[in-house]
C-alpha positions in Angstrom: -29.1 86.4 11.7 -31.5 88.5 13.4 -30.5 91.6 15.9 -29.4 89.7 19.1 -31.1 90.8 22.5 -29.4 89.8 25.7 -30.6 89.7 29.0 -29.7 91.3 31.6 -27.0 89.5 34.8 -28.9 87.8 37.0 -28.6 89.3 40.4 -28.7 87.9 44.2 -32.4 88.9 45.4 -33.8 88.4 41.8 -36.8 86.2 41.1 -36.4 83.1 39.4 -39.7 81.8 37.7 -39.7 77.9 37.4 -41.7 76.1 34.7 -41.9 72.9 33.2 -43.0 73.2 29.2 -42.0 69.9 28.4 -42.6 66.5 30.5 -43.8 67.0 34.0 -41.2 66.3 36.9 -40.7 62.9 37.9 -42.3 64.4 41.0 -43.1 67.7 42.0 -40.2 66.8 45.7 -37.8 67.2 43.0 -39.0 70.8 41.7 -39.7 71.6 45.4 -35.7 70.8 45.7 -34.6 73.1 43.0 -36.5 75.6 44.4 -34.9 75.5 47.6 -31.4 75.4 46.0 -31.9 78.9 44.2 -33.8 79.9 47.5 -30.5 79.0 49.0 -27.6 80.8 47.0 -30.1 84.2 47.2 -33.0 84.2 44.7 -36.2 84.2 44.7 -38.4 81.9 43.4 -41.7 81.9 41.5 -43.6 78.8 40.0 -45.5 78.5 36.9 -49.2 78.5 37.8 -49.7 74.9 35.9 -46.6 73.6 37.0 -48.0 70.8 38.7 -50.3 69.6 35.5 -50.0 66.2 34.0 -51.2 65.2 30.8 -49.9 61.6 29.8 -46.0 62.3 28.8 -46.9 66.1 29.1 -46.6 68.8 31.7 -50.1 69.6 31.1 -52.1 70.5 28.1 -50.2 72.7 25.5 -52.3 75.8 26.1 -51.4 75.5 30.3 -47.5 75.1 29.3 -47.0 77.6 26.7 -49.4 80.0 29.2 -46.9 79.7 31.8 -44.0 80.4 29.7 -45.8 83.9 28.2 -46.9 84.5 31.8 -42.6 84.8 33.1 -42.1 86.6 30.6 -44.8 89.7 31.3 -44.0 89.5 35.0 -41.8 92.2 35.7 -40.5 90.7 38.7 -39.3 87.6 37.5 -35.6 88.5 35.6 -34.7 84.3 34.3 -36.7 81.5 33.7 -35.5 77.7 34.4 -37.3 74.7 33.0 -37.9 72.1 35.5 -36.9 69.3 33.1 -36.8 68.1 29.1 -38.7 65.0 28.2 -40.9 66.2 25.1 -43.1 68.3 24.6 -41.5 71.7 23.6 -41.8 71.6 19.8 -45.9 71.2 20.5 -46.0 74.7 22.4 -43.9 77.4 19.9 -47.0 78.5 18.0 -48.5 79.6 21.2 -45.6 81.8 22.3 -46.0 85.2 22.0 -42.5 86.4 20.5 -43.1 89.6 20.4 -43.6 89.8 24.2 -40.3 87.8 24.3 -38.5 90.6 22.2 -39.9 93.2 24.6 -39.0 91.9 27.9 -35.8 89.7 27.1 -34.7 87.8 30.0 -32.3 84.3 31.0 -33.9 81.3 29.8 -32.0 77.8 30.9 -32.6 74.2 29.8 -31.3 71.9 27.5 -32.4 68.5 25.4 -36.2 68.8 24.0 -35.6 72.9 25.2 -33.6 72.9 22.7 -36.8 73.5 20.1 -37.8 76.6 22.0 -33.9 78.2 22.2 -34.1 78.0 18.7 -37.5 79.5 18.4 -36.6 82.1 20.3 -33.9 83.0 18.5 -35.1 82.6 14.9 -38.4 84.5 16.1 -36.7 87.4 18.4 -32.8 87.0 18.7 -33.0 86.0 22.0 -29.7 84.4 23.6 -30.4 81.6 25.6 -28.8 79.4 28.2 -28.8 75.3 27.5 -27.5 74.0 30.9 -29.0 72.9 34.3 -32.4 72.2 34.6 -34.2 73.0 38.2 -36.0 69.5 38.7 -32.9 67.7 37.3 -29.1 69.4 38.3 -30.3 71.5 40.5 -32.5 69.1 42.8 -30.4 66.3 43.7 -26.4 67.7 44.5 -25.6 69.7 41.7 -21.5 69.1 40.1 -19.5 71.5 41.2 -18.3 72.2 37.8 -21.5 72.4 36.2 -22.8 74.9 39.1 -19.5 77.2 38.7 -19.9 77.0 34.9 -23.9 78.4 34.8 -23.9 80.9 37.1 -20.5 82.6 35.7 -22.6 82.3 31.9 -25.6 84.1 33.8 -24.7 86.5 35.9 -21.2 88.2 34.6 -21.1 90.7 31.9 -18.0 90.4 30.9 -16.4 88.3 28.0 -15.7 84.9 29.4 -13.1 84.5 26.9 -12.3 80.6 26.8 -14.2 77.6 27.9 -13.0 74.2 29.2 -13.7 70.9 30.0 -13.8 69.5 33.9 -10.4 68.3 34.8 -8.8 70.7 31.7 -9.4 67.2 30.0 -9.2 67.6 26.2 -11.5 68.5 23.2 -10.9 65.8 20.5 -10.1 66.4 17.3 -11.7 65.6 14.7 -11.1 67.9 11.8 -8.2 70.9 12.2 -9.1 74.4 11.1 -9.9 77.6 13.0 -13.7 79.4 12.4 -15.6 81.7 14.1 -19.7 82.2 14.4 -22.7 82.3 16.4 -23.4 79.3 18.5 -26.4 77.4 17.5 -27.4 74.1 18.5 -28.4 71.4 21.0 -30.2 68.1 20.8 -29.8 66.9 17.4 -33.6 64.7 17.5 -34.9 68.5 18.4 -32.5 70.3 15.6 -33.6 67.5 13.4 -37.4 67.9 14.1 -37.4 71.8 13.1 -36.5 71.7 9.6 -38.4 72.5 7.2 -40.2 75.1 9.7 -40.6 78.8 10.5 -38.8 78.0 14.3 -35.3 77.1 12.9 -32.8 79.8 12.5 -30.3 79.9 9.6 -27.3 77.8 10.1 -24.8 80.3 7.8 -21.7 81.8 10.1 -22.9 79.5 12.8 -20.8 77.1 15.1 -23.0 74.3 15.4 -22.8 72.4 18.7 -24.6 69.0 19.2 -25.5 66.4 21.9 -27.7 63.3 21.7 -28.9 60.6 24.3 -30.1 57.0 24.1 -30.6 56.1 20.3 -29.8 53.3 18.0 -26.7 53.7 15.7 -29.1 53.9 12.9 -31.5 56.9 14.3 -28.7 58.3 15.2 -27.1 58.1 11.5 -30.9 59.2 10.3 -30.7 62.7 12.2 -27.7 63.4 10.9 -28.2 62.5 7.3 -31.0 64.7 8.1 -29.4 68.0 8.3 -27.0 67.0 6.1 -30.0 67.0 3.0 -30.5 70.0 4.7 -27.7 71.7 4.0 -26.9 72.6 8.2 -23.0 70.9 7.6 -22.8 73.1 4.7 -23.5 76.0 6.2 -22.2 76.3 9.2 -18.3 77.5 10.7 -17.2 74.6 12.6 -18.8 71.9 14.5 -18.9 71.1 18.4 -20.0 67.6 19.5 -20.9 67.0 23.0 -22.0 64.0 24.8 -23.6 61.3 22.7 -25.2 59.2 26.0 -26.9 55.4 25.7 -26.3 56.0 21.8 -25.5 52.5 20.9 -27.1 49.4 20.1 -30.3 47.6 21.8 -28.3 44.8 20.7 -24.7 44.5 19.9 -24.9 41.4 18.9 -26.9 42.6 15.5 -25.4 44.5 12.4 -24.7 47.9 13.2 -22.0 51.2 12.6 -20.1 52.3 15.1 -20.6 56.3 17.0 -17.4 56.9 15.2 -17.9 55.2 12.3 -20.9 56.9 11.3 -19.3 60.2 12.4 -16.7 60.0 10.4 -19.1 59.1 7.2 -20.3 62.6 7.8 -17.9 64.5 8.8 -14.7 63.4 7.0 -14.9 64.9 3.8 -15.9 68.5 5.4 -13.6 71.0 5.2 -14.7 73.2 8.9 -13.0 72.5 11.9 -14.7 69.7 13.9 -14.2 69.5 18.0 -15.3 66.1 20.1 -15.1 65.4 23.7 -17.4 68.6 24.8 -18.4 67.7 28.5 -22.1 68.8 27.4 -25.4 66.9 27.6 -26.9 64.3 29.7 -24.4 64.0 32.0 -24.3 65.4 35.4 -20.9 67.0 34.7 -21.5 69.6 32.2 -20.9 73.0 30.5 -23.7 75.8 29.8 -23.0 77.1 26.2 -25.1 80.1 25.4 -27.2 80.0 22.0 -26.6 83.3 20.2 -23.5 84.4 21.2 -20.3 84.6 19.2 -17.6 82.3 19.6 -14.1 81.1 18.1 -12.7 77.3 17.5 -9.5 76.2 16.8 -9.8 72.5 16.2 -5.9 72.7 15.6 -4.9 73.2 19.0 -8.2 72.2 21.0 -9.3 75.8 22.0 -13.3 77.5 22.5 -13.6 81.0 23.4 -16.7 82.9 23.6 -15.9 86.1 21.7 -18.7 88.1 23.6 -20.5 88.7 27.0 -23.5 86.4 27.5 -25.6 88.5 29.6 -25.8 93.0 30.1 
């Protein structure tokens, strides 16, 4: 594991820099909405020069999105960065970061799905900690949940241990495998996970709590990914496992041959000996949690418990 940096508490009157590295917005109204939600509770807000670039199913060409992300980082003003959405387009920009610009001005970075590739960049490359939750174009620009808003800003902007996390509603984990581990929290999308193997941008899975989400794929992609990091040796590596939402994951047609979610969950996950939690309201949904990457948490699959073992932020 490398030396973890955390960024500092985000504080009311700080500037929030907004930029899209992945697909552009559905349309810029919706960015222009996020922006006046942070305005809103306090912040500031600064947008990414190229924000408003299109290039087919990208926010622009690589060198304008991965410019933009270097560019909030060397702005002293600006203390966290929020991506305005996921779509793809995230794996494409991490040779053009500068990481060592990243290690010397750490700071909040929040988004989730195909953001996922640069959370684990950042921390294989610098130790960063990063945020995957509410995205400004998405959660943040049409009524955020209530429990997702409480959840995020608590991760981002209080330095003391959260201790432990639950669902909405107190509804229960599900158990898939008992046991008790601790580790560092590394995860996300699994299709992002999946696509960084084999790479310099994928951190070490060993002492790791590996959490996982995925959204609208066939049973057998779906059984594909995770055969994937199984040759790769990720469920022999890590702690324990977290599995979030896994939204639209089912057949195009039911009507054909096909496994189950559970099914082909349980043909990977049965014989491992590491305590295995369901249920985890994280994902594509509009009701979610924020779990930082790179911080050190605690599962007890036994009796359905999380804690985060550390502060998120300084």
């Amino acid at each position: 594991m490398p030396k973890v940096l955390k960024p500092k508490a985000l504080k009311k009157g700080d500037t929030i820099g907004l930029i899209a590295p992945a697909s552009a917005p559905v349309s810029f109204e919706r960015v222009e909405e996020g922006a006046a939600y942070l305005e809103g509770l306090g912040y500031r807000v600064r947008l990414g020069k190229n924000i408003r670039s299109v290039r087919g199913y990208l926010a622009g060409a690589d060198s304008e999105r991965a410019d933009d992300f270097n560019a909030m980082f060397a702005d002293k003003d600006v203390k966290a960065i929020i991506a305005a959405r996921g779509g793809y387009g995230s794996p494409r920009i991490l040779p053009l970061i500068d990481y060592s610009l990243v290690r010397r001005n750490p700071k909040i970075f929040v988004g989730y799905s195909d953001l996922t590739a640069l959370q684990l960049a950042l921390f294989r490359k610098c130790g960063l900690v990063s945020f995957s939750g509410p995205m400004a174009a998405v959660e943040m620009s049409r009524g955020i949940d209530p429990y997702t808003e409480e959840h995020f800003w608590r991760m981002i902007t209080s330095a003391k241990k959260l201790g432990e996390i639950k669902n909405p509603d107190d509804r229960p984990f599900e158990q898939v495998r008992i046991g008790k581990a601790s580790g560092c929290l590394l995860g996300g999308n699994l299709s992002l996970i999946a696509s960084l193997l084999g790479t310099p941008y994928l951190p070490s899975f060993g002492n790791s709590i590996l959490f996982l989400e995925e959204v609208e794929e066939e049973p057998y992609r779906f059984d594909r990914l995770l055969n994937h990091l199984a040759l790769g040796g990720v469920f022999r590596d890590v702690k324990g496992i977290l599995i979030g939402e896994l939204t639209d994951v089912k057949p195009a047609d039911s009507a054909k041959p096909h496994l189950t979610v559970n099914q082909i969950l349980s043909d990977h996950f049965s014989a491992l000996r590491k305590p295995i939690l369901g249920g985890l309201a994280y994902g594509h949904v509009a009701r979610k949690m924020t779990i930082p990457l790179g911080i050190r948490a605690s599962v007890d699959a036994t009796h359905q418990s999380i804690s985060l073992l550390e502060a998120c932020v300084v």
